[in-house]
N, C-alpha and C positions, 0 to 999 in steps of 0.2 A: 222399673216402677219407682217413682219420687216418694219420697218422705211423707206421711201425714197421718191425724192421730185426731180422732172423737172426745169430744168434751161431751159427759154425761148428768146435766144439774140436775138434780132431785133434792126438793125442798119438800120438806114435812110441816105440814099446817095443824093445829090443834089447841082447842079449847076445851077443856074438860067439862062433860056436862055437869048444868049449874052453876056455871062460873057467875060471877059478876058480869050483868050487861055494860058497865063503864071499860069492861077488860076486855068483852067483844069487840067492842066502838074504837077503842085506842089500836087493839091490835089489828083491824079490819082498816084504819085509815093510817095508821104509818108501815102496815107491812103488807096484809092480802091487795089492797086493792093500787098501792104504787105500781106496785109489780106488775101489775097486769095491764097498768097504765101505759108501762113501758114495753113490753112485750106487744103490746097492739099498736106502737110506733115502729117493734121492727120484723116482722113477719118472717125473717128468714132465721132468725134464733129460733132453736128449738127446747122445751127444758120438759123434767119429767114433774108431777105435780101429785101433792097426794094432802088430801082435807079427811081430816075424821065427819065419823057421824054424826056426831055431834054439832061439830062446826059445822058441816051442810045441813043440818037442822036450823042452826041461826042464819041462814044464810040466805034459808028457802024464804023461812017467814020476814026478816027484816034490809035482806038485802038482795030483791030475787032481781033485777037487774044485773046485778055481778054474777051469779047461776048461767044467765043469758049469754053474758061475753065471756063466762069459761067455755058454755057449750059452742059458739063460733069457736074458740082456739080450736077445743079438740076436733071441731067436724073439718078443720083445714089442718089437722096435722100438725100442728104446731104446737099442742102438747099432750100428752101420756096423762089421763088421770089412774092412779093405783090403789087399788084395793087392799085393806085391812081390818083388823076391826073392828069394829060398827063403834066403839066406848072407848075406843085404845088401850084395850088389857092389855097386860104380860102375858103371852097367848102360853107361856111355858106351863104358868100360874092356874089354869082353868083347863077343865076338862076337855079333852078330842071333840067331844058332838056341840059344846059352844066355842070351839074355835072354829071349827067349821061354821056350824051359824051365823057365830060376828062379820066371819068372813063374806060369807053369801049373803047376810043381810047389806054389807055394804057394796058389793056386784053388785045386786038389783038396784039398789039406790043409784048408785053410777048411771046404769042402763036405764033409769026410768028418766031421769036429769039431764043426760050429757048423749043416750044412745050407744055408750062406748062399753066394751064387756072387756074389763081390764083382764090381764094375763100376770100385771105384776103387784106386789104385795109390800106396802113399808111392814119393818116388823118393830113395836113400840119399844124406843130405850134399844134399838139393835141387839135387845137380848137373844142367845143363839140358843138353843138346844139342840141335839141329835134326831132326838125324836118328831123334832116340828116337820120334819120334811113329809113325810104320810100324812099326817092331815090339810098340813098347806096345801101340798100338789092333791088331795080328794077333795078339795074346794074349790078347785080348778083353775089356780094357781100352777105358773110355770119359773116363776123367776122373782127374788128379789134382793135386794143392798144393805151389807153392811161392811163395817170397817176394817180397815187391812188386820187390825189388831187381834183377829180372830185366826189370820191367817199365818200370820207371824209365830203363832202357837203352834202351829206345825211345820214351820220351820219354811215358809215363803219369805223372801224379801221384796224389798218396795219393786226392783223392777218386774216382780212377778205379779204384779196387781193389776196389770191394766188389759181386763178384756176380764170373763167370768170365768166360772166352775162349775161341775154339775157335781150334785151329793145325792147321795141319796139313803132311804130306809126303806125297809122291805121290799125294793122293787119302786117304789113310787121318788120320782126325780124330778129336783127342784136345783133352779141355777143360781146360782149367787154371783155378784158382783161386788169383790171390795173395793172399798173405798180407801186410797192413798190416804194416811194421817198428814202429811208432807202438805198436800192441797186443801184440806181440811182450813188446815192450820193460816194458808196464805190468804185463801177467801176469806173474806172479803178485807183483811187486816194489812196484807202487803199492798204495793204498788203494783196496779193494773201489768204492768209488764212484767212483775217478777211471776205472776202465774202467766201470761204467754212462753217466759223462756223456759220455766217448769215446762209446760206443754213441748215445746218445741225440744230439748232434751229427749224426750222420750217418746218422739214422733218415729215410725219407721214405716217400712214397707210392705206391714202386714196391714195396717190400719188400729193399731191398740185404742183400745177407750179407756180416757180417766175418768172416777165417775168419781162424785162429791155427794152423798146422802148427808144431807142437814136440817136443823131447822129454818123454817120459810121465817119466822119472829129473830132470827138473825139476821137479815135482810131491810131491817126498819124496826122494829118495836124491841130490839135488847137495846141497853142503855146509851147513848151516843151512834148508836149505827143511823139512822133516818137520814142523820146530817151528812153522814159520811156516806151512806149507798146513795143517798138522791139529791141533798143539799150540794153537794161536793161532786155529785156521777158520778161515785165510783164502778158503780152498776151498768151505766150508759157506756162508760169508757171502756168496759171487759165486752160490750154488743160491740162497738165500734171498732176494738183491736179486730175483735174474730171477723167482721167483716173484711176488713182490711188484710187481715191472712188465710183470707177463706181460701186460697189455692193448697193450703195442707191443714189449713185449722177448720172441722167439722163438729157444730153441735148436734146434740143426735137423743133422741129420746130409747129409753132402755128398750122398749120392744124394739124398735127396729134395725136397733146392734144385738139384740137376741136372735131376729131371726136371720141378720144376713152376714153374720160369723158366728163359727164352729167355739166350742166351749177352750178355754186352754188342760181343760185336763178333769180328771174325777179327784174327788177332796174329801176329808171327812174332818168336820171341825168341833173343838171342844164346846162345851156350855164358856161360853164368854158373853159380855158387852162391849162395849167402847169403852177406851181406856181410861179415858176420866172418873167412869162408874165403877170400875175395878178398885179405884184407890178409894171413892165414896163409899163405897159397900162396907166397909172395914169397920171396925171396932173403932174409936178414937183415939187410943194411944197404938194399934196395930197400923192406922192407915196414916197417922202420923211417922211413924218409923219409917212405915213401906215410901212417903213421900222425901224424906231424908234423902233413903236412899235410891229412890229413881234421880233424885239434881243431884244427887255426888256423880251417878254414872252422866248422866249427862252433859256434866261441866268437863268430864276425861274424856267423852265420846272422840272428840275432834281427834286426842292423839293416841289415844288407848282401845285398838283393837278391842281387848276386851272385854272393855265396858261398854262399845258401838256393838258387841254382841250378844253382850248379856241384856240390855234394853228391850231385844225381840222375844226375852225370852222370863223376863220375869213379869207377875201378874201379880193381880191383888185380890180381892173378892170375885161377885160374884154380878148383885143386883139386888 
């Protein structure tokens, strides 16, 4: 069996309710609605999509034509919408019976919109907890994504991130899929070909998936990106490569590498976020130190063992 390996995009959409309607409008025309521009030019990319309640509140009332040609994507497949929610709590932050709530409130919203009864869940800020698995999966939630940097804490490395995990509490089992920091890092900033030869590295003959949970407002509305995703295709060029090596390169929405491969193992992960929020979380002369010293290690990474392995394994806050 030949070489080949799944690319998993998941882009996080979100306006916090109340926002300014000029910040709707801005972030609705250089980021939600390119994207989808371009996506309805290539029908065979597939990506996974996830919009708070909120923003599909603004969305119904002011822009319910784009509601429209999300609900076309999802009825042909072509994307994953994921359930979270409803406000985009810290679901750590609030009690079990509104997490499930937010939760199911934004299912039905899904289902009454789009027809689709999601199975996967963004989790806000990828903050983890132990305990979120029981309520997640009793809201009928089976799966969702966060960063390898949670996994790294228990001692996985980068090439054990590609495909998911199943964790569980009490009995009740929920899969996770990290997210390489490595790919993170090249979307959308590197050259269209250095994330194919990433991909192709780590292409093999089980089928791995890399999966990227990100912000969808880094795709067009963070500062200089518009020019560079759409002005420039950066975004066109990443459709075009995977067309072009579509005989081992597969984009793939997270359900349907959830249900037609096997989990890589059982895990139990610490209270973590994303490693950015680890050093943010910090006091200001602590996360100043803690930032000293993650660039000392990184500048010796290249030739020093082990400071390449102390990196996986030191942390900072919390969230």
């Amino acid at each position: 069996m030949s070489k080949h390996i799944y690319l998993a995009l998941v882009l996080h959409n979100n306006q916090p309710l109340g926002n300014f309607s000029e910040v709707y409008e801005y972030n609705f025309s250089r980021a939600y609605e390119p994207l989808i521009s371009l996506l309805e030019r290539y029908p065979t990319i597939q990506l996974t999509l996830h919009y708070t309640g909120s923003l599909l509140d603004w969305l119904k009332e002011h822009q319910p034509d784009f509601i429209e040609r999300l609900k076309v994507l999802a009825q042909r497949k072509q994307i994953e919408l994921l359930s979270g929610g409803y406000y985009e709590p810290i679901l750590a932050s609030i009690p079990d019976e509104d997490k499930i709530g937010q939760i199911q409130k934004l299912n039905q919203t899904l289902k009454q919109l789009f027809g689709s009864n999601p199975q996967g869940i963004w989790l806000a800020e990828r903050v983890w907890e132990p305990g979120l698995a029981k309520p997640i999966a009793q809201a009928g939630i089976k799966y969702s994504v966060l960063d390898d940097t949670h996994f790294k804490m228990v001692g996985k490395i980068e090439a054990e991130t590609f495909g998911y995990y199943l964790t569980e509490e009490q009995g009740y089992k929920l899969a996770i899929f990290p997210g390489p920091q490595t790919l993170r890092y090249i979307i959308p900033w590197e050259k269209v070909e250095k994330t194919v030869e990433f991909l192709r590295e780590h292409a093999d003959e089980s089928g791995p998936v890399a999966t990227i949970g990100d912000d969808g407002e880094k795709f067009g509305s963070w500062p200089g990106t518009y020019k560079l995703i759409y002005e420039q295709k950066w975004l066109e060029n990443l459709f075009q490569a995977i067309q072009q090596n579509s005989e081992w390169l597969h984009t793939t929405r997270l359900g349907d590498y959830y249900q037609s491969h096997a989990p890589l193992g059982l895990i139990y992960l610490p209270t973590a976020s994303y490693s950015e929020m680890l050093e943010w979380a910090l006091p200001a002369k602590t996360g100043a130190d803690f930032a000293r010293l993650k660039k000392a290690l990184q500048a010796k990474a290249g030739q020093d063992e082990a400071a390449a392995l102390a990196l996986n394994f030191i942390r900072g806050g919390f969230w």
